[in-house]
C-alpha positions in Angstrom: 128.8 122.6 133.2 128.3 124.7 130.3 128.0 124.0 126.6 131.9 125.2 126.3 133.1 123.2 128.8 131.2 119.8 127.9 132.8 120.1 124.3 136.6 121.0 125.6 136.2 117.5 128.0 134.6 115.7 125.0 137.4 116.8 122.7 139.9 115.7 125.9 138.1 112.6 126.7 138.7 111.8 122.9 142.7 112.6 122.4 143.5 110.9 126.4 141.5 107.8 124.7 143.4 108.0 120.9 146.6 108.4 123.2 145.8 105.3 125.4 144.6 102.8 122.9 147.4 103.6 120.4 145.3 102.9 117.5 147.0 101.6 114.3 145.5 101.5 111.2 147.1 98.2 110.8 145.6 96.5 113.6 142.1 95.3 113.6 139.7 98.1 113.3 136.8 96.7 115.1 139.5 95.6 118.4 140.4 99.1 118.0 136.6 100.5 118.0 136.1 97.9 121.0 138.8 99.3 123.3 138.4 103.5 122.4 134.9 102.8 123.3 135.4 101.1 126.4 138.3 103.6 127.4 135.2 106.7 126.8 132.6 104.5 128.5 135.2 104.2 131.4 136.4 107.9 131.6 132.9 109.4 131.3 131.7 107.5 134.1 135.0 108.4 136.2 134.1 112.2 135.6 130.4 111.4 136.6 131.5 110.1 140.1 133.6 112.6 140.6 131.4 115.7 140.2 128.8 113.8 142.2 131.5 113.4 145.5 132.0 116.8 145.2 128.7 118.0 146.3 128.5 115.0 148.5 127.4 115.7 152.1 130.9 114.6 153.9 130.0 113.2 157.5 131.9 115.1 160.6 131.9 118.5 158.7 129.9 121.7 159.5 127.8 123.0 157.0 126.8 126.6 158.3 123.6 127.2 156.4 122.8 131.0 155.9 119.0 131.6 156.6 
């Protein structure tokens, strides 16, 4: 992933997470902080497991290497 592409899922990551908390100015800030953090803790590591099953070996399917 390039430098482009890390900053457009940061900038996603952050407006799904704004979006899902529904953060209020009213409500208490640090409950707030708590569960946008949480929510960004929770999607990052989502998008980690996903790239990592996407170069996972899957068992049962050829792989023709090229020599």
């Amino acid at each position: 992933m390039d430098i482009g592409e890390r900053v457009s899922f940061n900038a996603k990551v952050m407006h799904y997470c704004l979006k899902r908390t529904n953060w209020k100015q009213s409500e208490d800030q640090d409950e707030c902080y708590k569960t946008f953090a949480n929510c960004v803790t929770n999607t990052v590591i989502a998008e980690q497991l996903f790239r990592v099953e996407l170069g996972r070996v899957r068992p049962g399917i050829f792989v023709y290497i090229e020599d």
